[in-house]
N, C-alpha and C positions, 0 to 999 in steps of 0.2 A: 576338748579344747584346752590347751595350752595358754597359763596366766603367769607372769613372773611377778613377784613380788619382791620389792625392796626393802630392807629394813636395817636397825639400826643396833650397835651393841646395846643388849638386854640389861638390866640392874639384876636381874638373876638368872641364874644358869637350869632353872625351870619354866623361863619363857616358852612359850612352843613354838616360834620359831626356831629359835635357836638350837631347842632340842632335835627338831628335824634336821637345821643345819650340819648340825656336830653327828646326828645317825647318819647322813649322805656322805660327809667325812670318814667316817667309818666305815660303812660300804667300799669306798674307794679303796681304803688302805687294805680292807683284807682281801679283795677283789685280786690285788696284788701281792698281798704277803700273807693274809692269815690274820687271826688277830694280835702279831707281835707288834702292832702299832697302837693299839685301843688307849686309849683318853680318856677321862671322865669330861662332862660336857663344863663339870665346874672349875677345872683344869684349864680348860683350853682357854674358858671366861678370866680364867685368873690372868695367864701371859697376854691375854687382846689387852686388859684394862692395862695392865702394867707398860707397852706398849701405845699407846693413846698420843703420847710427846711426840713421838718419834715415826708411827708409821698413819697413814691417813687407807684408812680400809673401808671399802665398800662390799655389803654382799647382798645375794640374790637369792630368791630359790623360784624354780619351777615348779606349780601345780600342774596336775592334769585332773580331772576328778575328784579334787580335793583332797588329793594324794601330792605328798612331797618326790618328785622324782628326777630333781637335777638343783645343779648348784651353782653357785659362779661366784667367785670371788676376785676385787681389785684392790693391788697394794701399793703406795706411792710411799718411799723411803723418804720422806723427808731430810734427813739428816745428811747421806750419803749421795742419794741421787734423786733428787727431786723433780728430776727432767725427764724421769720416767717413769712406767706402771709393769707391774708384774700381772697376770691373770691368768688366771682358772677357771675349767668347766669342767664339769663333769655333770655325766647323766647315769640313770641305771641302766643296765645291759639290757634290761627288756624294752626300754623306752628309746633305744636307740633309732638313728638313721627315720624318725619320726615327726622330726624337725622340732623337738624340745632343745637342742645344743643351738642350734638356728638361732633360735627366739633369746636363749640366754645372750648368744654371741652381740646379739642386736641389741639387746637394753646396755649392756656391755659398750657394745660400739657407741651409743649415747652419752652414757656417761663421761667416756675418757674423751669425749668431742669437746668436753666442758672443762676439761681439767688446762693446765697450761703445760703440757708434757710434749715432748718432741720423738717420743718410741715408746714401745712395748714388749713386753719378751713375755715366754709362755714357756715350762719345763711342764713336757708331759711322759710319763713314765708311760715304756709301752713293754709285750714281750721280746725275748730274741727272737728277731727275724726269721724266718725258716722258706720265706717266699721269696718275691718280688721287694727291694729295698728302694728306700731313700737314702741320700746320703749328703753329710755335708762339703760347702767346697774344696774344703781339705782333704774329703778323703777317705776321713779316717773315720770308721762306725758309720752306723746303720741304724735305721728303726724303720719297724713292716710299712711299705706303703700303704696297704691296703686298714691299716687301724684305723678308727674312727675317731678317734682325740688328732691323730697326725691328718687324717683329712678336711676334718674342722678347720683346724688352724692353719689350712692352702688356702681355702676357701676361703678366708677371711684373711687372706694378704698378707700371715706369716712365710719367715721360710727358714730352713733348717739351717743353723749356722754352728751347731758343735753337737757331739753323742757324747752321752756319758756312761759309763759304766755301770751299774749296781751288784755287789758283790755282797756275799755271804760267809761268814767264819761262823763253825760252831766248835766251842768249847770243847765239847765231845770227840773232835775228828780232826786236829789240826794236821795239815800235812808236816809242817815242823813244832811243836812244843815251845811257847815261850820261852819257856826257861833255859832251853838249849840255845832259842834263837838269842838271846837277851845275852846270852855267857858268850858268844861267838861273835857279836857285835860289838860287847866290852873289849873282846881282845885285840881287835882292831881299832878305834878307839884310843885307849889308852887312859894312860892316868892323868890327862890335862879335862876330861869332861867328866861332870857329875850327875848321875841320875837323881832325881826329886819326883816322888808319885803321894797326889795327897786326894782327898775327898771333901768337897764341897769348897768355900769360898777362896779367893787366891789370895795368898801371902798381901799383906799388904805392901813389901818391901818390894815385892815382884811386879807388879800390874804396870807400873812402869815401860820395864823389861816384856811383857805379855802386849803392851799396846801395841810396839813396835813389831811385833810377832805378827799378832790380829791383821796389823795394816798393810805389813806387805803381803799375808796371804789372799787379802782383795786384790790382785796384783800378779804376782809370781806363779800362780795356776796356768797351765795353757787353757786359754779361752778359744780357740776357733775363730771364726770371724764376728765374734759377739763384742757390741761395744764395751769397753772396759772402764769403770770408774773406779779410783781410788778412794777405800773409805778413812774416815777420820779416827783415829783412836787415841786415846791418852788413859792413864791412870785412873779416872771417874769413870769413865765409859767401861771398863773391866768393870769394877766395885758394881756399876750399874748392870751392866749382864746378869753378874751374879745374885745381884737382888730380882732380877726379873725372873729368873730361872730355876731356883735354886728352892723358891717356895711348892714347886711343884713336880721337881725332877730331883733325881740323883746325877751328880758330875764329878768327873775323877780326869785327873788331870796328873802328866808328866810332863817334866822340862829339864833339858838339859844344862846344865852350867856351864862354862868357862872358867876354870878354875884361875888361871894365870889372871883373867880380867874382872872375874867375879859376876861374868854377863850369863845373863840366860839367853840363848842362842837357837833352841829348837824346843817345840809344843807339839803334842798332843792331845786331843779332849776324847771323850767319850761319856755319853748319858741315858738316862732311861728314866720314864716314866714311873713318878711315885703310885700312881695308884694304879699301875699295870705291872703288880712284883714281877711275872711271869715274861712280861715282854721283852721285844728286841733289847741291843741295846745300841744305841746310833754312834756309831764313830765321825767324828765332825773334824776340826783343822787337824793337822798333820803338815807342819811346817820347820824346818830346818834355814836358819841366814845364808846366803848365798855363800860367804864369806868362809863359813866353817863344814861346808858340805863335801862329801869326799872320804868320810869318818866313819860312812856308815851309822850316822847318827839317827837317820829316819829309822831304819829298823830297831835301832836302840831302845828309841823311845816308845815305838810302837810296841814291842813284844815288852816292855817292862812294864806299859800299860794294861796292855792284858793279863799277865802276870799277876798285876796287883787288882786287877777289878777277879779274877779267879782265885784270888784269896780270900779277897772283902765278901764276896757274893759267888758262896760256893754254887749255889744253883744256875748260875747264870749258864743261857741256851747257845744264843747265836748273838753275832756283831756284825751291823748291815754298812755298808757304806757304798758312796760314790766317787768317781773318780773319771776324766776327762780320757777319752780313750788314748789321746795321744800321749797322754802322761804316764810314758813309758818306766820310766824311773819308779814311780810312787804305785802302778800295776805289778813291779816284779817283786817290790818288797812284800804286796798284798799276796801274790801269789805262791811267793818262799813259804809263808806263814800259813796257806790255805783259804786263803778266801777262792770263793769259786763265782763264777759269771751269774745270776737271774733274770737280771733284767735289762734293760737298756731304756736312757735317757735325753731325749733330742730337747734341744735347748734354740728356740725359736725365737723371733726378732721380726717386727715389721717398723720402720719409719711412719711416723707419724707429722702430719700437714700441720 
């Protein structure tokens, strides 16, 4: 028999549920990548608390036997879009197609009955296709019909509205070399942009400059036919990231300048887990102004970025990231540099009554 229980963020990160919750998390991520994702569960407790203002999160777990063997988790952005819910399921491979994903989907479906939100989106990582596909109305990307996260969420009224990419760079194997690539992007370029790569908190003089970045990359990504909100950003809300993050990750960060105007004009982040030395390391925004694009500046940034985290952290393995299939531009810089395809990312949407 299948029991879902609700529960609520823990005062310690040796609650047991929570511990099972953060083990199910775990499960999934290596399910997918191996343990280059792995978290401490006091880790994870650290970013929910710090997060509390700002995201309003429900989670779930499935028993069966009084065994923990699926998850579900809802996340309502307050700040940014409050009119909608993000969710998650996930079950174990053996307890699949058993109707534990069912039962989540349904306390699930309760819950957000209750909220005052108008849609829901679901990102479910799935493998590359090799069968039968789904696809969105664009077109563009795929993910397997036959997967059981993309089945779920037909079943329950979502529907595919963008694929995203999931790419891998390892340090060890680049098809181009930083440093070549970084020196052949200066040349193009030129001497009106200034490279800046630093480790942990941003300049104070910059976040400014960084808000304006952050906001239009809510924004300027191709989305598919996924509703698009623009988020808010200012100067506090950086400083504020970085106090949420920075206690339990490592962040390294490039930007480029505007030397003639003194603007910072393009960003790059990349981070990793403090207490996973060994883990991935996540490449997150990659944003260039509309305004000074043309420069060759995306790659600029990006290979100076890795450049400087293969200084800082001789050991480092591999660098994962996502990206919108369609976003042709920002796949060819990834692909000059060696990133290579793993996975694929269908980005779901249902309206809500």
């Amino acid at each position: 028999m299948t029991t879902i229980h609700r529960f609520g963020l823990p005062t310690h990160h040796t609650d047991p549920a929570w511990v099972e919750y953060t083990a199910l998390g775990r499960a999934q991520d290596r399910e997918y990548f191996g343990p280059g994702w792995d978290a401490s569960p006091e880790a994870i407790l650290d970013r929910a608390r710090r997060s509390l203002d700002r995201h309003e999160v429900h989670r779930f777990l499935a028993r069966r036997d009084g065994d923990a063997v699926g998850c579900a988790m809802v996340r309502r952005n307050l700040l940014d879009d409050p009119d909608a819910v993000d969710v998650s399921v996930y079950v174990l491979p053996g307890h699949r197609r058993s109707g534990v994903g069912s039962a989540l989907a349904a306390a699930v479906r309760e819950l957000v009955g209750d909220l005052p939100v108008t849609r829901a989106t679901a990102w479910l990582l799935a493998p590359i296709p090799t069968g039968e596909v789904l696809r969105p109305p664009n077109g563009v990307g795929a993910v397997p019909a036959d997967d059981p996260g993309v089945r779920l969420a037909l079943d329950n009224g979502f529907e595919l509205l963008q694929v995203e990419r999931v790419s891998r760079f390892d340090f060890a194997a680049p098809l181009q070399d930083p440093a070549e690539a970084l020196a052949a992007a200066s040349a193009v370029a030129g001497d009106d942009f200034e490279v800046i790569s630093w480790e942990g908190a941003a300049p104070a003089d910059m976040r400014a400059d960084l808000a304006v970045l952050q906001q239009r990359m809510s924004i300027d990504p191709p989305s598919g036919d996924l509703t698009v909100v623009e988020s808010r950003w200012d100067a506090e809300r950086v400083r504020y990231e970085d106090e949420r993050l920075l206690p339990t990750m490592r962040r390294w960060r490039t930007v480029v300048r505007h030397r003639p105007t003194g603007q910072v004009v393009g960003l790059t982040e990349l981070n990793r887990e403090l207490t996973n030395p060994e883990g991935f390391v996540a490449q997150e925004d990659t944003i260039v102004l509309p305004k000074f694009r043309g420069h060759r500046l995306g790659m600029l940034i990006k290979a100076a970025n890795l450049e400087f985290v293969r200084a800082v952290l001789p050991g480092a393995g591999s660098v994962i990231t996502w990206n919108a299939e369609e976003n042709r531009h920002m796949l060819a810089v990834n692909e000059a540099l060696g990133f290579r395809p793993i996975l694929v990312e269908g980005a779901f949407e249902r309206p809500l009554s």
